[in-house]
PALOMAR-891999 format. One record per residue (C-alpha): residue number from 1; x, y, z. Coordinates in nm, 4 decimals, always signed. Example, Ala and Ser with C-alpha at 12.3 -4.5 7.8 and 13.67 -1.06 7.14 Angstrom:
BEGIN
<r 1, <+1.2300, -0.4500, +0.7800>>
<r 2, <+1.3670, -0.1060, +0.7140>>
// end
This chain:
BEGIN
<r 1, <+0.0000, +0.0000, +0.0000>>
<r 2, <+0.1673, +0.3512, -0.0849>>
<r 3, <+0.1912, +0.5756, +0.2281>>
<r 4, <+0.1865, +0.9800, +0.1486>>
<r 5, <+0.3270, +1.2103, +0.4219>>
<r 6, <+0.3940, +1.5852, +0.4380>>
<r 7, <+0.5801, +1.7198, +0.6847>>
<r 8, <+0.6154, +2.0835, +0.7664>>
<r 9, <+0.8489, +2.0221, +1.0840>>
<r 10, <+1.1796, +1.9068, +0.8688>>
<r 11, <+1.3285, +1.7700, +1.2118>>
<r 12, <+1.0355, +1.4813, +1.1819>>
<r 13, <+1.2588, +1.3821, +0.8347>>
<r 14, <+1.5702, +1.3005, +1.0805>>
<r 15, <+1.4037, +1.0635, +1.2825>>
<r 16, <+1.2905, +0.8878, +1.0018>>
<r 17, <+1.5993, +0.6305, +0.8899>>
<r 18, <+1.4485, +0.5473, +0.5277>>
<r 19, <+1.4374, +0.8682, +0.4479>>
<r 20, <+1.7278, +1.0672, +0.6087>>
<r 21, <+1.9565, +0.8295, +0.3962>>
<r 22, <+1.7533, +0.9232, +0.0764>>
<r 23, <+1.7952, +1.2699, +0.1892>>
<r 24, <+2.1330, +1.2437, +0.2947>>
<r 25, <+2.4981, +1.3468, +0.1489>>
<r 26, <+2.5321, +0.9386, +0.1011>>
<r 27, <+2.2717, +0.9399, -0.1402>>
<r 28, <+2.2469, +1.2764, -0.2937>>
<r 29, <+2.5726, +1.4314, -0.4680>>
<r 30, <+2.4515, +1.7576, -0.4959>>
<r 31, <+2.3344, +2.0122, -0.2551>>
<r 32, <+2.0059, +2.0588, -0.3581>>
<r 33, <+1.9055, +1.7557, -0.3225>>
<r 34, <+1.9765, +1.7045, +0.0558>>
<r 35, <+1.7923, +1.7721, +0.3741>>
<r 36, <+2.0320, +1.9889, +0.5090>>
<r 37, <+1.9455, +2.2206, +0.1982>>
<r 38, <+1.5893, +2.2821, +0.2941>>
<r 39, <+1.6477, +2.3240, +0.6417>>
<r 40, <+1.8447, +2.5872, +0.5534>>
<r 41, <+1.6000, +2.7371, +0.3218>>
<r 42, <+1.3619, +2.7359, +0.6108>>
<r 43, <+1.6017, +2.8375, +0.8742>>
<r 44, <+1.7689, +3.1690, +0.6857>>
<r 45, <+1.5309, +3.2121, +0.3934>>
<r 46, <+1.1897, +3.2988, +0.5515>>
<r 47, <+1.0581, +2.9616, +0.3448>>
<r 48, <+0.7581, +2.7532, +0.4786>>
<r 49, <+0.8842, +2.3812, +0.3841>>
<r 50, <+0.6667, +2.1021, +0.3339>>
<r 51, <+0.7954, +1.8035, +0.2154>>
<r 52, <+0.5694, +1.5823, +0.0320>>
<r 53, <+0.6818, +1.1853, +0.0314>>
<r 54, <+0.5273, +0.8942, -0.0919>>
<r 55, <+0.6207, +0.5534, -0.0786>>
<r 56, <+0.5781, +0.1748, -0.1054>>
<r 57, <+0.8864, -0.0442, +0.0713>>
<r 58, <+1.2033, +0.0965, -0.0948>>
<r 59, <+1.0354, +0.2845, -0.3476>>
<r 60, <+0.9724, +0.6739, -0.2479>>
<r 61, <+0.9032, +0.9771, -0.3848>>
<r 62, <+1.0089, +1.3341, -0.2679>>
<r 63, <+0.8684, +1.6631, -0.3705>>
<r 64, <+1.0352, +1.9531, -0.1786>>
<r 65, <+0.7967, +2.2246, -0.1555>>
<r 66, <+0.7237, +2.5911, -0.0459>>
<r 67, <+0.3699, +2.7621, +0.0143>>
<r 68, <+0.0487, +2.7361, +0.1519>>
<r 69, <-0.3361, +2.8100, +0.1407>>
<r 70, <-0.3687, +2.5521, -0.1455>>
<r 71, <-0.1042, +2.7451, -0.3753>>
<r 72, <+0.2848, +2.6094, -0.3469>>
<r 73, <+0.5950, +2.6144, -0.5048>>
<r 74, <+0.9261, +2.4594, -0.5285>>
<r 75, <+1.1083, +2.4546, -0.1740>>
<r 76, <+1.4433, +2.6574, -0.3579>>
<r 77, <+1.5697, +3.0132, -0.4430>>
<r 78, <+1.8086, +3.2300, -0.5764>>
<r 79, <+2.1189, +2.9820, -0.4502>>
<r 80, <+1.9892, +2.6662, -0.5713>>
<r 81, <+2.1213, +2.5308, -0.9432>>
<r 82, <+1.8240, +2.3102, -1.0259>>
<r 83, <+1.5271, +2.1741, -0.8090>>
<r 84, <+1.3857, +1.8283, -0.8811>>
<r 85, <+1.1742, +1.5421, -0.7531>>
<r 86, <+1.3951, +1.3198, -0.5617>>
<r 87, <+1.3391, +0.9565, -0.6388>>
<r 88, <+1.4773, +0.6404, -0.4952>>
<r 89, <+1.6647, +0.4450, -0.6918>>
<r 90, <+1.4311, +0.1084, -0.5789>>
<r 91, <+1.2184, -0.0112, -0.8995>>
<r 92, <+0.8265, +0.1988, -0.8870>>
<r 93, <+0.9509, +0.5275, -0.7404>>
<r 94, <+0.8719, +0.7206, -1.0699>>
<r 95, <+0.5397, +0.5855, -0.9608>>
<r 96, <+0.5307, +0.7276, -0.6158>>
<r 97, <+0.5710, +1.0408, -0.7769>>
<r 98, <+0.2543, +0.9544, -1.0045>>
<r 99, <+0.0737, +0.8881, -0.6517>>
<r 100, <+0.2045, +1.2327, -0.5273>>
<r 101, <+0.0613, +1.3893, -0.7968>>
<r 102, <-0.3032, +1.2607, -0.7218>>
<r 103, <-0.2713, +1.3068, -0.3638>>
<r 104, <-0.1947, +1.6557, -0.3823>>
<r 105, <-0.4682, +1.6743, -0.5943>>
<r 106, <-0.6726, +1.7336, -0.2723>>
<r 107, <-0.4415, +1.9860, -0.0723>>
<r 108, <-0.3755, +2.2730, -0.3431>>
<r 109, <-0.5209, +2.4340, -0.6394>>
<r 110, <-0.2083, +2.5324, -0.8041>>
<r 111, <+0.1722, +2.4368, -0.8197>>
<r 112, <+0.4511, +2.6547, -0.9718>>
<r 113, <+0.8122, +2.4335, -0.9905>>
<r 114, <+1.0929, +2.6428, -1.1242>>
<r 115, <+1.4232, +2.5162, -1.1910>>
<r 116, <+1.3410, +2.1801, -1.3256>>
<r 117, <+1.6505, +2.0202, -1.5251>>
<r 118, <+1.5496, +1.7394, -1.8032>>
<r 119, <+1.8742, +1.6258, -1.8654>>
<r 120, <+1.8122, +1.3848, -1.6282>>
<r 121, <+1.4503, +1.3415, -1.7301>>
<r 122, <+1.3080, +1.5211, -1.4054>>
<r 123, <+1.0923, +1.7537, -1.6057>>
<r 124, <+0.9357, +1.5062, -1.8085>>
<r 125, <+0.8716, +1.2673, -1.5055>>
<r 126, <+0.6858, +1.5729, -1.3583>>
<r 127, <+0.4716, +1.6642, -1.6322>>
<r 128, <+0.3938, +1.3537, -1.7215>>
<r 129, <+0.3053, +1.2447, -1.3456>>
<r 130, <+0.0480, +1.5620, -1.2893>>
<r 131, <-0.0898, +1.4863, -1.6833>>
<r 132, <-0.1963, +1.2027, -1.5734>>
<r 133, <-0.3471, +1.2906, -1.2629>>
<r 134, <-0.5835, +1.5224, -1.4268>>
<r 135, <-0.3513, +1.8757, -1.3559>>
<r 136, <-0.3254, +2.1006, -1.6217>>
<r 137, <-0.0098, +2.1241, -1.7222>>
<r 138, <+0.1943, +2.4273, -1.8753>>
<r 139, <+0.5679, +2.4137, -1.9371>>
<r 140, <+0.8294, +2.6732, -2.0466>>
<r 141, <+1.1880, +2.7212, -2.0946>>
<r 142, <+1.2736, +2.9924, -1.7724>>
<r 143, <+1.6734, +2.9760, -1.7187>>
<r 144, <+1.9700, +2.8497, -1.8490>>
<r 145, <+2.2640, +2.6231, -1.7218>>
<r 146, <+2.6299, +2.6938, -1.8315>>
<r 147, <+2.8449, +2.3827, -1.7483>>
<r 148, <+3.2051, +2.2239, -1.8517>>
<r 149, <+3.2019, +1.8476, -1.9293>>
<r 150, <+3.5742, +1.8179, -1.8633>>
<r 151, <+3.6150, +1.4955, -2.0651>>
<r 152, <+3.9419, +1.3514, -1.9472>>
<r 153, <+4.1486, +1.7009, -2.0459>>
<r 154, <+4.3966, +1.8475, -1.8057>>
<r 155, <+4.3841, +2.2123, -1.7301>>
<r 156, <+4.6349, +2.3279, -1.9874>>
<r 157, <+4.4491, +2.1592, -2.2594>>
<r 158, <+4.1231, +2.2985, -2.1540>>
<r 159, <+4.2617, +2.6742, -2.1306>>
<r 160, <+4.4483, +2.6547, -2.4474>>
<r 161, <+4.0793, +2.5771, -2.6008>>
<r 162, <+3.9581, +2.8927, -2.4640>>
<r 163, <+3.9144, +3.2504, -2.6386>>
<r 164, <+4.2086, +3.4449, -2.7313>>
<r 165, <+4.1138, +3.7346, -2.5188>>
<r 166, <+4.0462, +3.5288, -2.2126>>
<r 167, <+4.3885, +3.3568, -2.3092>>
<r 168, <+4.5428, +3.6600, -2.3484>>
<r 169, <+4.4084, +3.8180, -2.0325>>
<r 170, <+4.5344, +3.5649, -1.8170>>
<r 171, <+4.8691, +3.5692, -1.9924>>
<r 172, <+4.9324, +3.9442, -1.8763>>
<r 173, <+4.7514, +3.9381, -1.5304>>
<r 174, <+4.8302, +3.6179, -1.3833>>
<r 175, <+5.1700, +3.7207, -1.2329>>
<r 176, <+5.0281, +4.0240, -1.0761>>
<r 177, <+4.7745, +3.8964, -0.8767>>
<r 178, <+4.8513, +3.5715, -0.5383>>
<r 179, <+4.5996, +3.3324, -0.5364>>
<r 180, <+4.4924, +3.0956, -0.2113>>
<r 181, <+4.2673, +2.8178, -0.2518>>
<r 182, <+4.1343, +2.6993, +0.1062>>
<r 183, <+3.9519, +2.3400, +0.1301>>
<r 184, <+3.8081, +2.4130, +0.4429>>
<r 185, <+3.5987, +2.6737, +0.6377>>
<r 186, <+3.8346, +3.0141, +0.7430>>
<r 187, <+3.6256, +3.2933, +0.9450>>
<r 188, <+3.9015, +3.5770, +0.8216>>
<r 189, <+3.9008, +3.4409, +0.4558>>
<r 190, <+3.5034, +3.4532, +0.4702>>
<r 191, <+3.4900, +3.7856, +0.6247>>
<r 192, <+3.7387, +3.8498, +0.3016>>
<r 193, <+3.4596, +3.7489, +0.0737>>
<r 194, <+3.1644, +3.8832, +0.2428>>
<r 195, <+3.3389, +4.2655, +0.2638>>
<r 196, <+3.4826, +4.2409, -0.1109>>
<r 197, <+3.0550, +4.0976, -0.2055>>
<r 198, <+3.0157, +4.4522, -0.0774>>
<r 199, <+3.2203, +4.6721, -0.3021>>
<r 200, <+3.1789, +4.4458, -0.5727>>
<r 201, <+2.8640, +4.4725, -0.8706>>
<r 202, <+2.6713, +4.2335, -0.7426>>
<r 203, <+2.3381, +4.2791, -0.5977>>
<r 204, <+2.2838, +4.2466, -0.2261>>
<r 205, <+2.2942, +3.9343, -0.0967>>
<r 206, <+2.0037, +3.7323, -0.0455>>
<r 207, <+2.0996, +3.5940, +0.2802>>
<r 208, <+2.4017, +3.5689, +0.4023>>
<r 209, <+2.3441, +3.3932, +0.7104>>
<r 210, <+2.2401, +3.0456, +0.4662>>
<r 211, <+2.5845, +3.1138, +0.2481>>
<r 212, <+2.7663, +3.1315, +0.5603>>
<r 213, <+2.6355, +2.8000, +0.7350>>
<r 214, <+2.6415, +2.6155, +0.4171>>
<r 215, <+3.0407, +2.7442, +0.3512>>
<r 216, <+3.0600, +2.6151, +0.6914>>
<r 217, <+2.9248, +2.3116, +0.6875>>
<r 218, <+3.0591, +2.2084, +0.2931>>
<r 219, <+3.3923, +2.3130, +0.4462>>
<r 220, <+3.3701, +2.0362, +0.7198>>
<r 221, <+3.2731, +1.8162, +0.4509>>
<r 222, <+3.5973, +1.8752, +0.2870>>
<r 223, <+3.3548, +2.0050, +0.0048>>
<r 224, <+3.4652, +2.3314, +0.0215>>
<r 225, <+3.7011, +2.5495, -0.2397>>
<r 226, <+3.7489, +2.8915, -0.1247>>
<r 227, <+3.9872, +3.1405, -0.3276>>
<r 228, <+4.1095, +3.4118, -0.2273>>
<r 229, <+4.3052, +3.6799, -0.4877>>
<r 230, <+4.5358, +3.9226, -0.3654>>
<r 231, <+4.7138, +4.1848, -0.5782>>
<r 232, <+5.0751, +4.0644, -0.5922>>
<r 233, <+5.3680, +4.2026, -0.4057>>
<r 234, <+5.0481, +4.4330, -0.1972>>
<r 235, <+5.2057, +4.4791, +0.1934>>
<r 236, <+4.8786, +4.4896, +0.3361>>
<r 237, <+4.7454, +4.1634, +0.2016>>
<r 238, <+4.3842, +4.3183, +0.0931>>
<r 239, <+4.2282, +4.0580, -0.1117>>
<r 240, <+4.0427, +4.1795, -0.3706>>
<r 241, <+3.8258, +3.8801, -0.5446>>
<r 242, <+3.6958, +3.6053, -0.3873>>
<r 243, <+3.4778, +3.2764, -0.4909>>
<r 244, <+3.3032, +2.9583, -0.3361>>
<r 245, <+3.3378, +2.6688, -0.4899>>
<r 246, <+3.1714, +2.3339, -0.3699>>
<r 247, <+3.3212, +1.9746, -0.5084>>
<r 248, <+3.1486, +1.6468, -0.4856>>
<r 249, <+3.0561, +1.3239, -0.6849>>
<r 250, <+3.2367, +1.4776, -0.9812>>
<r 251, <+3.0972, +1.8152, -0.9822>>
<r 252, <+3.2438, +2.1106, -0.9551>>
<r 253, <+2.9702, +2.3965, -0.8538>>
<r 254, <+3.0380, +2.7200, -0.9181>>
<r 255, <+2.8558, +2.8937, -0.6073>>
<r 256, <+2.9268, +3.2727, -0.5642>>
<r 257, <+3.2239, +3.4827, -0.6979>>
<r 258, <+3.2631, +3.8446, -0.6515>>
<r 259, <+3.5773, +4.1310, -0.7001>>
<r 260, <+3.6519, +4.4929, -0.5918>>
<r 261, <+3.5860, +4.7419, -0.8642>>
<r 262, <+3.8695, +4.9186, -0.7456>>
<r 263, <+4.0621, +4.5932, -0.8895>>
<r 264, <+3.8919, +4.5493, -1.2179>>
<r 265, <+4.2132, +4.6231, -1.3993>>
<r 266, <+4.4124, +4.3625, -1.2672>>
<r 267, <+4.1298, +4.1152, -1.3644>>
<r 268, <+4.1245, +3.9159, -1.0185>>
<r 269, <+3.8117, +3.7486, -1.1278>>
<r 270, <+3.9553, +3.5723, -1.4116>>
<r 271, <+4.2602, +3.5161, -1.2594>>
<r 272, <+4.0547, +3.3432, -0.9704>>
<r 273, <+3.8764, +3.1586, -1.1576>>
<r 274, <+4.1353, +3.0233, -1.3825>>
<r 275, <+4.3164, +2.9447, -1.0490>>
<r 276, <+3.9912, +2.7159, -0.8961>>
<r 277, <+3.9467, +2.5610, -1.2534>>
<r 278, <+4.3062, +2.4154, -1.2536>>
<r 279, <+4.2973, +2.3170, -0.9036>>
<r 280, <+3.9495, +2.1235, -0.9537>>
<r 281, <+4.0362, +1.9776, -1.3012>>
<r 282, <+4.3720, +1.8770, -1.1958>>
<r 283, <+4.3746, +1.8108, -0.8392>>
<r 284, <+4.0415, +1.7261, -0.7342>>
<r 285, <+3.9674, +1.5709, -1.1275>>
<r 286, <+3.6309, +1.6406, -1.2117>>
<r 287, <+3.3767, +1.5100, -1.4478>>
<r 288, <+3.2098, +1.8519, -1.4594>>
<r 289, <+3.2044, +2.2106, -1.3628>>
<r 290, <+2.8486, +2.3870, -1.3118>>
<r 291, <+2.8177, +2.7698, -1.3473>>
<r 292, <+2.4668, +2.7399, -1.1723>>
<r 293, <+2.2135, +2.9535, -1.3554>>
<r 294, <+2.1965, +3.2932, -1.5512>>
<r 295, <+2.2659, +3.3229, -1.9344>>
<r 296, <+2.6135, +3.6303, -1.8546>>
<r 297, <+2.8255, +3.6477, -2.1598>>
<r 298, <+3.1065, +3.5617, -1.9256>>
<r 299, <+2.9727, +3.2320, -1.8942>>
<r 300, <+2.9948, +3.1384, -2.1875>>
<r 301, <+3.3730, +3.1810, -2.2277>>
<r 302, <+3.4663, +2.9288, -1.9271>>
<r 303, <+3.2013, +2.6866, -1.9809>>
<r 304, <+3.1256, +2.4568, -2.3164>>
<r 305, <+2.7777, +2.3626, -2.2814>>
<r 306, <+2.4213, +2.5359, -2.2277>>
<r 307, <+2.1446, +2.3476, -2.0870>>
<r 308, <+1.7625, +2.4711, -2.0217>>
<r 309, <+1.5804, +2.4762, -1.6780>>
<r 310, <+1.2285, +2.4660, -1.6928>>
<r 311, <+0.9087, +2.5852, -1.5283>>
<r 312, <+0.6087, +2.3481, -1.5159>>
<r 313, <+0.2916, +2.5079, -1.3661>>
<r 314, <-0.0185, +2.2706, -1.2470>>
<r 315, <-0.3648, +2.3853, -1.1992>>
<r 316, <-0.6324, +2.2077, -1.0564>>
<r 317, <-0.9334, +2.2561, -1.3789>>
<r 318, <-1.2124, +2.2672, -1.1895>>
<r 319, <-1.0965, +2.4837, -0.9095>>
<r 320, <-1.2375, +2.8417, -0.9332>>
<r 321, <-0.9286, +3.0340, -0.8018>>
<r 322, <-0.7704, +2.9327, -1.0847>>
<r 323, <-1.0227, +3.0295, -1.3456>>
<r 324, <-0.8869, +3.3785, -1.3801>>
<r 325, <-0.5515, +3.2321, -1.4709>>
<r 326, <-0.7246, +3.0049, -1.7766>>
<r 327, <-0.8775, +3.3452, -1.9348>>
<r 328, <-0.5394, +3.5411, -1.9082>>
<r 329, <-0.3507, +3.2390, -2.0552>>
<r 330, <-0.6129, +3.1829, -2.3104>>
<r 331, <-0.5739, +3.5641, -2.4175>>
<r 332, <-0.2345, +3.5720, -2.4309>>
<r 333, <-0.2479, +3.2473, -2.7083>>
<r 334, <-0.5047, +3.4460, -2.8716>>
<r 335, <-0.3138, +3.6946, -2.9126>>
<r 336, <-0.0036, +3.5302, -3.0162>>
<r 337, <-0.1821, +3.3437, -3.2618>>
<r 338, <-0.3392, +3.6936, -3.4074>>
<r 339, <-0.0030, +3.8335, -3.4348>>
<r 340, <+0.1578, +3.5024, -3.6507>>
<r 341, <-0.1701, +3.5896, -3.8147>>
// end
């Protein structure tokens, strides 16, 4: 008989062997993926988890998720690379998630999952699973993955494949600028990155608190690659780029990197990230190297390969709150179809 659970209270997931392992970093080779993940969501983020599981012996089904009031959505933000449906490898799990998809059925009226990957099929599993359970179903392309398959190369192979400018940048500015790679959690090196995240062009950051436990915790892992760029032959030592790095099960992600503007024309960045590709290419020797998610022109000149992240939004048909919804989509088509017109 399939049992479904949901559980708001993430600490009732511990307790529970089965599904800790699933959950865990024994099973799961990415950060998303893992408990720890969305309890940090919940803990920093100001997210309401609710984990929907179903399962049958060894065969289970996860659906991290966000929300409330009948409306949720996937339990990630702006940190995480790709969210998914975490199956089991045990034979019928893909069905568990069929028999999440009717029981949900009677707890919401709509369900927006950004994020989805279908490289590994997730997308498709999901779609089809609500289809069938009588959802409607919309899907659309929303962001983009930038990723190196390293395919057995060494680091000097792989930069000499790169664009002449990029080569030719890091020709010039790699002997100006000291480069430290950490493998483990440093409070002085973090405050490092957190005050150069300040000056540099990024937007403020989400939440800080999450970054730091997670740095913390991947660097006690001995997941963690921290670099650290100084200007060269600089008595005071200022660093002025920084970047976190995560490496595990053959993937190097590519997590937050930031520089002074102050610095721009020593190119830390680059040099930085040169630095952390050689190191996890030739001394950790990686399968991959994921540049998370955001189509910048930069990306493209580090990273070989572009793959699509999806959005599939469910509605329950018969469910007046989402009737409004059907007559906006419906006029958009219309209109679309009287423009190719």
């Amino acid at each position: 008989m399939v049992k479904i659970e949901y559980h708001c209270d993430l600490k009732e997931v511990q307790s529970d062997r089965q599904l800790a392992r699933l959950l865990s970093a024994e099973c799961q080779s990415a950060p998303f993926d893992r408990l720890a993940w969305w309890q940090g969501l919940g803990k920093h983020c100001g997210m309401a988890p609710l984990l929907a599981v179903a399962r049958q012996d060894e065969a289970i089904a996860v659906l991290p998720l966000a929300g409330g009031g009948g409306r949720y959505s996937a339990l990630s933000n702006w940190y995480t690379f790709r969210f998914r449906p975490i199956l089991s490898p045990a034979p019928g799990s893909a069905a568990m998630l069929a028999a999440l998809a009717r029981d949900l059925a009677g707890k919401a009226h709509r369900l927006t999952l950004g994020g989805l990957p279908d490289e590994d099929g997730s997308a498709a599993r999901v779609e089809a699973a609500f289809r069938k359970a009588g959802w409607l179903v919309t899907r659309a392309r929303c962001d983009t993955n930038h990723v190196l398959p390293v395919a057995g190369r060494r680091y000097e192979e792989y930069v000499a494949a790169r664009p002449g400018k990029l080569r030719t940048t890091l020709k010039r500015k790699t002997g100006k600028v000291e480069i430290e790679v950490l493998g483990r959690f440093d409070a002085a090196a973090w405050d490092d990155y957190e005050d150069i995240y300040a000056e540099s062009w990024k937007p403020e950051e989400g939440s800080p608190a999450f970054l730091r436990a997670f740095a913390e915790a991947e660097g006690a892992a001995g997941r963690l690659r921290l670099g650290i760029a100084r200007a060269a032959g600089d008595p005071l030592g200022r660093a002025i780029a920084a970047q976190m790095w995560t490496v595990e099960g053959g993937t190097a992600f590519i997590h937050k990197l930031a520089h002074r503007e102050a610095a721009r024309p020593l190119s830390p960045g680059s040099v930085l990230s040169a630095a952390l590709l050689r190191h996890v290419i030739d001394v950790d020797r990686v399968d991959l190297v994921d540049f998370g998610t955001g189509d910048d022109p930069y990306k493209r000149d580090w990273m070989e390969q572009v793959r699509p992240r999806y959005r599939i939004e469910m509605f329950r048909p018969l469910d007046v709150r989402n009737w409004p919804i059907f007559a906006r989509i419906g006029l958009r088509r219309l209109a679309a179809r009287a423009k190719r017109g």
